[in-house]
C-alpha positions as CSV (number, residue, x, y, z in Angstrom):
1,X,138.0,11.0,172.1
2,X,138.9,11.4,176.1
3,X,139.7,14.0,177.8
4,X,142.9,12.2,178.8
5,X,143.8,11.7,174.6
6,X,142.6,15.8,174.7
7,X,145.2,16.6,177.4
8,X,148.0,15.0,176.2
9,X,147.8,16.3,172.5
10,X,147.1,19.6,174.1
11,X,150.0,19.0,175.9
12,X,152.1,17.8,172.9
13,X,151.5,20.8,170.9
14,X,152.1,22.9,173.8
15,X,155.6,21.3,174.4
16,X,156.7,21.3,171.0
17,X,155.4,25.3,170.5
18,X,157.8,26.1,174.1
19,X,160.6,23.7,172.1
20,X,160.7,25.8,169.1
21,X,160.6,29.1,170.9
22,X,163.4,27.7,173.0
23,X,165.8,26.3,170.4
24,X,167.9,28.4,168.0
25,X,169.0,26.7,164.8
26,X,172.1,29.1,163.5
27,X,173.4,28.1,159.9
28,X,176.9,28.3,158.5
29,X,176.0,31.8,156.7
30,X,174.6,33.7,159.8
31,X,175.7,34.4,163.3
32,X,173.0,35.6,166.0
33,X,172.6,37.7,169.0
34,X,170.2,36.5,171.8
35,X,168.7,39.4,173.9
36,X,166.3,39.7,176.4
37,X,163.9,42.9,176.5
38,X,166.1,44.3,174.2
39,X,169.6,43.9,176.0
40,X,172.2,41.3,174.3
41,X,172.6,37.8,177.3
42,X,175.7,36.3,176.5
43,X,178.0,36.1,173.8
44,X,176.9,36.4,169.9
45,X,176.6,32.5,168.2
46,X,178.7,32.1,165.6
47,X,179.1,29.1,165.3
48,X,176.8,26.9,163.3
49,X,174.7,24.4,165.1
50,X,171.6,24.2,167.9
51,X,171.7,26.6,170.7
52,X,168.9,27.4,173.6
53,X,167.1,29.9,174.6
54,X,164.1,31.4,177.1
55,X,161.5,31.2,174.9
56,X,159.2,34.1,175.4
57,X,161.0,36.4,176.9
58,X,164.3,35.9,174.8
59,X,164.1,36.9,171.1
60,X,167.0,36.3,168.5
61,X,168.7,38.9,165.8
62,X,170.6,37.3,162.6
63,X,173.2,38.8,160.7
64,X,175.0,37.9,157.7
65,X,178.4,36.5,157.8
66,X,179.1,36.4,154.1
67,X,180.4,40.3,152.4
68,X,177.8,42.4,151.8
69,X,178.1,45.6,149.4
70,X,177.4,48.9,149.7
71,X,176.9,51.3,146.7
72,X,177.8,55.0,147.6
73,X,175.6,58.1,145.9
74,X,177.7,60.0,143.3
75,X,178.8,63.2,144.1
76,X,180.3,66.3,143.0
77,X,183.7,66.4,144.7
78,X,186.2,69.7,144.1
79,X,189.8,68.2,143.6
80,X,192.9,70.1,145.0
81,X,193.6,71.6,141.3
82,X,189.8,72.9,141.5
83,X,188.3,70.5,139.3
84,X,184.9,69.8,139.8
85,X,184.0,65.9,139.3
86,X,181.4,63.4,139.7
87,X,182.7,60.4,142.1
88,X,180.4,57.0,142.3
89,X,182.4,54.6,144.9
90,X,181.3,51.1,145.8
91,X,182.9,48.9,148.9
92,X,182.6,45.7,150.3
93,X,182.2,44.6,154.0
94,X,181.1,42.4,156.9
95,X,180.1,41.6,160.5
96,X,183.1,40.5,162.4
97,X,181.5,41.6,165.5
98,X,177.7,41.2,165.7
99,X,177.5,41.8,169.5
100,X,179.0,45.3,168.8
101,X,176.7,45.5,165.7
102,X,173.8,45.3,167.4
103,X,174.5,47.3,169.9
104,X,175.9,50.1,167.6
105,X,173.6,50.0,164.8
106,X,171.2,47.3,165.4
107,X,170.8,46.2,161.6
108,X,172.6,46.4,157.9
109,X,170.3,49.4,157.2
110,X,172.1,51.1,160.3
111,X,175.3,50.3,159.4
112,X,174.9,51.5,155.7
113,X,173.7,54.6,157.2
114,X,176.7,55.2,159.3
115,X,179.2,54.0,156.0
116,X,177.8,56.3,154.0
117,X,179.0,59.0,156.4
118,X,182.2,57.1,157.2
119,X,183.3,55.8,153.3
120,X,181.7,59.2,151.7
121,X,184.0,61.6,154.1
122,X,187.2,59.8,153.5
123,X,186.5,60.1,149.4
124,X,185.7,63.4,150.6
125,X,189.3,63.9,151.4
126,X,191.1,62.1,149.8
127,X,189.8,63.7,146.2
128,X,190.4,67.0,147.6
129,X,193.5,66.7,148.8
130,X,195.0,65.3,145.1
131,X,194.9,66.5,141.4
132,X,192.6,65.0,139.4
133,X,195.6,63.4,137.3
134,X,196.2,61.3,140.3
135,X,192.3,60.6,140.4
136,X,192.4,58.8,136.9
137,X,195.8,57.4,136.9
138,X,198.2,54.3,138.7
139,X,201.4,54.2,136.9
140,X,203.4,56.5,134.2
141,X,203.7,53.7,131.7
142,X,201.9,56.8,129.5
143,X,205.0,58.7,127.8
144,X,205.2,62.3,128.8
145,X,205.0,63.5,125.0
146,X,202.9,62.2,122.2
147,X,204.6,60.8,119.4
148,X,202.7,61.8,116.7
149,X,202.7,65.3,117.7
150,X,206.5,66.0,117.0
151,X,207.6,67.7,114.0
152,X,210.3,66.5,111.5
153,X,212.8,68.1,113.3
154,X,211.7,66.8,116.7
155,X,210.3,69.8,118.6
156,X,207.3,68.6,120.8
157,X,203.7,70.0,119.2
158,X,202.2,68.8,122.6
159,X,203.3,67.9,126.1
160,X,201.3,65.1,127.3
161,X,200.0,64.0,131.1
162,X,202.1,64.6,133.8
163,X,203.7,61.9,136.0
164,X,202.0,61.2,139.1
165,X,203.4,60.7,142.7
166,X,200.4,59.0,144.4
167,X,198.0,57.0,141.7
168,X,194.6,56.2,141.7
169,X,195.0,52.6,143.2
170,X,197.3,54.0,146.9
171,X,194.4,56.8,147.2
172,X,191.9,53.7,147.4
173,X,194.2,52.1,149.7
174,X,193.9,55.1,151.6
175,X,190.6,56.0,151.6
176,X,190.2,51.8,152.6
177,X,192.3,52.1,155.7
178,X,190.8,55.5,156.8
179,X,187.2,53.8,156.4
180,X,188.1,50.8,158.4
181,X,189.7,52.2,161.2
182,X,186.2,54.6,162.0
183,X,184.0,51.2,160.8
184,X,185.6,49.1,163.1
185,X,183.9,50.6,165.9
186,X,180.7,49.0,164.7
187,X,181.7,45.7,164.5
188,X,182.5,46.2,160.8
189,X,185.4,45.3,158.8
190,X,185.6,47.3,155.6
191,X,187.5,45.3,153.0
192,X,187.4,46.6,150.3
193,X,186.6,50.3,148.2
194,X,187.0,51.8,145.0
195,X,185.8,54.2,142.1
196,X,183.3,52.9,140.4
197,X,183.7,56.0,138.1
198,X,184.8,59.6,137.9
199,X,183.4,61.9,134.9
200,X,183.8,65.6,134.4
201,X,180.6,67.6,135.1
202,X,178.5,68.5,132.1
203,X,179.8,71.5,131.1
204,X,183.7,70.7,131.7
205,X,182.9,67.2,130.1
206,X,181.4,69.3,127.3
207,X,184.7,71.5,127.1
208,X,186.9,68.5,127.3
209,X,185.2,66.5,124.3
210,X,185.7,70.2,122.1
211,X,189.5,70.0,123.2
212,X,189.9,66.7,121.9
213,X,188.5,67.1,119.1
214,X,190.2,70.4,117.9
215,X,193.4,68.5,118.7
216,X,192.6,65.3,116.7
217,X,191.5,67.8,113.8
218,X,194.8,69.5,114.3
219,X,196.5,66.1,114.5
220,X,194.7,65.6,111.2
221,X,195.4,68.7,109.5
222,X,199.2,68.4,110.2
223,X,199.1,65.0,108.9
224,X,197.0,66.6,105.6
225,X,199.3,69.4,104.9
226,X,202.3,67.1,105.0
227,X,200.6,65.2,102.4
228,X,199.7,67.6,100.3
229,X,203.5,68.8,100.7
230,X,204.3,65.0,99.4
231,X,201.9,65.2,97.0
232,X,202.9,68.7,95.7
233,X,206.6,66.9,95.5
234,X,205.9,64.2,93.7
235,X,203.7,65.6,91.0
236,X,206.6,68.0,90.9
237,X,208.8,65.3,90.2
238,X,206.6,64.0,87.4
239,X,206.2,66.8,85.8
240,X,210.3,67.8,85.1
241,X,210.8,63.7,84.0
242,X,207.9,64.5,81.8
243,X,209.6,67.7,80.4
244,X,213.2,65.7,80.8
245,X,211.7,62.8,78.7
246,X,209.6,65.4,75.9
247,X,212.7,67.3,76.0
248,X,214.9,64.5,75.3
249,X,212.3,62.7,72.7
250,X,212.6,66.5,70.6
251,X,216.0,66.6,70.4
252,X,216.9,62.7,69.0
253,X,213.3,63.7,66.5
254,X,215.5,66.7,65.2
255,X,218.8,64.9,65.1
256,X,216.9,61.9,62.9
257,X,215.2,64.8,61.0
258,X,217.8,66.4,60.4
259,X,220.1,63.1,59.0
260,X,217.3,62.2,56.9
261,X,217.0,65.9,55.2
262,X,221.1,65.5,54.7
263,X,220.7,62.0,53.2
264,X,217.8,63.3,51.1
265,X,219.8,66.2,49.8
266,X,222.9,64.2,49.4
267,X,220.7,61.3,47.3
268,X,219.2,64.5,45.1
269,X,222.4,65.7,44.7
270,X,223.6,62.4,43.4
271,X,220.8,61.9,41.1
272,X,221.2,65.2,39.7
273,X,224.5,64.6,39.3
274,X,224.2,61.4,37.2
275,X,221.8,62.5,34.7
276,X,221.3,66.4,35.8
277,X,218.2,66.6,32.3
278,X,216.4,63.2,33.7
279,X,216.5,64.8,37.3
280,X,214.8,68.0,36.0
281,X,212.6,66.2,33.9
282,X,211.6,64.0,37.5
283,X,210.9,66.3,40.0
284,X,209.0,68.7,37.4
285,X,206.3,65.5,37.1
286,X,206.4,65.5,40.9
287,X,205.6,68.8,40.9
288,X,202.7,68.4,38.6
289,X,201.4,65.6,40.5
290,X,201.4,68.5,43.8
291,X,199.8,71.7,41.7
292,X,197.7,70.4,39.5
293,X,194.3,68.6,40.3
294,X,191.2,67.7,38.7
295,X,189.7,71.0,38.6
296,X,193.0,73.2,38.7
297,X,192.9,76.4,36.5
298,X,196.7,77.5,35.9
299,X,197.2,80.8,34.1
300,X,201.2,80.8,32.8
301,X,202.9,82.8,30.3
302,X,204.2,80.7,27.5
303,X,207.6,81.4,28.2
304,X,207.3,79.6,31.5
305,X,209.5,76.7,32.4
306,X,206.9,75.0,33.8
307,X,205.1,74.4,30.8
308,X,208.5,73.2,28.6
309,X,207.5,69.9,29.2
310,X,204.0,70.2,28.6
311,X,204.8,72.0,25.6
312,X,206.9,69.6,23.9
313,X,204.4,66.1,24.9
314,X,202.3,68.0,22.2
């Protein structure tokens, strides 16, 4: 090979190495800020497309122009009724302005550093300055007094939760606007925040749970005594239709009893009546039949009547 052929792919890969230091190729999803010895030239590209620079001495800074997130730490926050409560918050925001970006915070892990000063201070406040009814809560679709804690004649057992003036969702509303007006300042817009949760501390959740469940067990045991009342009534119930019925069964046994004993009489009387010698002679046999066995033994004087008919078989 020449040294002409040398120089001119020297040359070549010369060109295209000040080309590609000279040419910036911004996509749909960035935007980017040209500077030169670290102050911004000119306006920030956002626009997708093929832009120029001076290579070497220029350099170029991308940012993201889709949302980005940002997680908060969980804290312990006091609310205005002194309850102590853990808050985890999450938010969602963007570079609108990454000339003011860079210049404020330079890069995302700037910016996070400064929201979590700016999103943390305004939970800050806005959980201390409400109960933490209005913490948990949006509406009052929840009725002030539980249903099954009335008693039969309607007094309340247990008052419920307390309507609410401000809600969970308008304090996140707040907390958004107060975070974007100190964010915008770096070129941020803040667009969205919220809970992610809220929980008791150990020890209060710990106290909570016990409260619950004493007043489920009360629930329980008022719904268990009212059964055992029912229960108590209707074996009650059972027991005087028993005694009705027994009762009722004794007296028609007696009045039967007592017809057939009157009949019986009345058909003895009859008989005896008829042939009064035959009847004697009848129910003596019958009474034989009753006394005397296989191995009876009967010791009777011999003027007894009960042996007159023995007596005269001999």
């Amino acid at each position: 090979m020449s040294w002409k052929s040398s120089l001119l792919i020297a040359g070549a890969i010369i060109a295209l190495i000040l080309l590609s230091s000279a040419t910036v190729v911004v996509d749909e999803n960035e935007q980017v800020v040209i500077t030169q010895f670290g102050k911004p030239v000119g306006e920030a590209l956002t626009e997708p497309g093929l832009y120029y620079k001076t290579p070497f001495i220029q350099s170029e800074h991308r940012f993201e122009k889709r949302f980005l997130e940002w997680n908060g730490n969980r804290n312990q926050i006091p609310t205005r009724d002194k309850r102590f409560v853990w808050v985890d918050t999450y938010a969602r925001w963007r570079i609108v302005d990454p000339l003011r970006f860079y210049q404020r915070v330079r890069d995302e892990r700037g910016a996070k550093s400064r929201l979590d000063d700016i999103i943390d201070g305004a939970t800050r406040d806005a959980v201390a300055n409400h109960d933490l009814i209005e913490l948990v809560r949006s509406t009052n679709r929840v009725p002030l007094v539980d249903e099954d804690l009335q008693q039969d004649d309607g007094e309340d057992l247990a008052v419920g939760l307390a309507p609410i003036v401000h809600g969970r969702s308008k304090i996140m509303k707040d907390i958004l606007e107060q975070s974007a007006e100190l964010a915008a300042d770096l070129g941020v817009e803040v667009l969205d925040v919220r809970f992610k949760r809220i929980n008791y501390n150990e020890d209060v959740q710990n106290r909570v749970y016990e409260r619950m469940i004493a007043e489920r067990f009360r629930i329980a045991e008022k719904y268990r005594s009212q059964g055992q009342g029912e229960a108590a009534s209707i074996s009650g119930e059972r027991d005087r239709e028993l005694k009705r019925i027994e009762s009722e069964a004794f007296r028609k046994a007696e009045e039967i009893r007592g017809r057939a004993d009157a009949e019986a009489a009345a058909i003895y009387a009859d008989a005896y009546a008829v042939d009064p010698e035959f009847y004697r002679f009848l129910r003596t046999m019958e009474s034989y039949e009753d006394v005397i066995g296989s191995d009876s033994v009967l010791m009777l004087t011999t003027e007894s009547e009960f042996l007159e008919y023995l007596k005269t078989s001999q």
